[in-house]
ZADOMI-527028 format. One record per residue (C-alpha): residue number from 1; x, y, z. Coordinates in pm, whole numbers. Example, Ala and Ser with C-alpha at 12.3 -4.5 7.8 and 13.67 -1.06 7.14 Angstrom:
REM ZADOMI-527028
R num   east  north     up
R   1   1230   -450    780
R   2   1367   -106    714
***
This chain:
REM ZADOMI-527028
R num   east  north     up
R   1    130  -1284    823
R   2    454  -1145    932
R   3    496  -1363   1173
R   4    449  -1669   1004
R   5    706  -1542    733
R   6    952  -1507   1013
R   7    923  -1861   1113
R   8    956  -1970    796
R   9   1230  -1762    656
R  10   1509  -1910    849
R  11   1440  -2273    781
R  12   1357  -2172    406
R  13   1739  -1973    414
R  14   1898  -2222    581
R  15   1745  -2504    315
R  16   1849  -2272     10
R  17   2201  -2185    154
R  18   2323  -2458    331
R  19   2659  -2581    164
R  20   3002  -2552    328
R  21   3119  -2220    125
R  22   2759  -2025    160
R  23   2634  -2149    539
R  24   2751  -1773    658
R  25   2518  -1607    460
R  26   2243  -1772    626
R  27   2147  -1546    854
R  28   2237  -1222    686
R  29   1995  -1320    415
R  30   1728  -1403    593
R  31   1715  -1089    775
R  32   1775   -895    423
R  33   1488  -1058    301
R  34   1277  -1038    606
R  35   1316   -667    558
R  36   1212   -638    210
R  37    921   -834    270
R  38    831   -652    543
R  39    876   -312    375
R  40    627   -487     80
R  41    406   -549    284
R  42    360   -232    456
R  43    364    -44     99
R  44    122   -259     15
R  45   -104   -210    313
R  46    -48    147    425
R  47   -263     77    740
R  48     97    -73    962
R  49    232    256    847
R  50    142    628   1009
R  51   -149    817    834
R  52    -88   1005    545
R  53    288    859    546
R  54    517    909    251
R  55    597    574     33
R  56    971    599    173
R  57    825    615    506
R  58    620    331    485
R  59    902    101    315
R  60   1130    206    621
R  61    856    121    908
R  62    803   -228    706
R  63   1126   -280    677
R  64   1163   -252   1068
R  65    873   -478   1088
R  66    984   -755    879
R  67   1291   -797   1079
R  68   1097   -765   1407
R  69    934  -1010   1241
R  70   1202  -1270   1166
R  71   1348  -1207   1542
R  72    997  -1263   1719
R  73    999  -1596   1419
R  74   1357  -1743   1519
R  75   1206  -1695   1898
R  76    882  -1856   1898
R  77   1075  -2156   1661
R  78   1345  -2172   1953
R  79   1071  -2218   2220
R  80    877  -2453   1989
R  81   1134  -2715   1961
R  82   1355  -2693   2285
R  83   1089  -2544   2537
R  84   1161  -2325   2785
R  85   1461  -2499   2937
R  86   1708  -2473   2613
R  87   1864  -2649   2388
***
């Protein structure tokens, strides 16, 4: 689910914030918000988390995930559309 998230959150960013006096906050707000997911979602499901893990804990290792996440996301979208060879 992560994963998809990341492939979706840059094109959703870009979508939301592309005008000429907001297209730098592109990427620093999808990776915000890649984070926060992430850290949801491992709240939410304590099993991506340690066992017996604090709350705190948990939101930090989701946190890490979601932006894992959104890197492994921009990746597989790079190879998707310009194959191994580059753009």
């Amino acid at each position: 689910m992560l994963l998809v998230l990341g492939m979706l959150s840059l094109p959703a960013t870009a979508y939301v914030l592309d005008d000429p006096g907001t297209e730098n906050w592109i990427v620093p707000v999808q990776l915000l918000a890649m984070a926060a997911v992430g850290a949801a979602v491992t709240i939410a499901l304590p099993g991506l988390a340690r066992e017996g893990a604090p709350t705190g804990r948990r939101a930090l290792t989701g946190a890490w995930w979601g932006l894992a996440a959104a890197f492994a996301g921009v990746v597989v979208s790079w190879l998707l559309i310009n194959g191994l060879g580059g753009a």
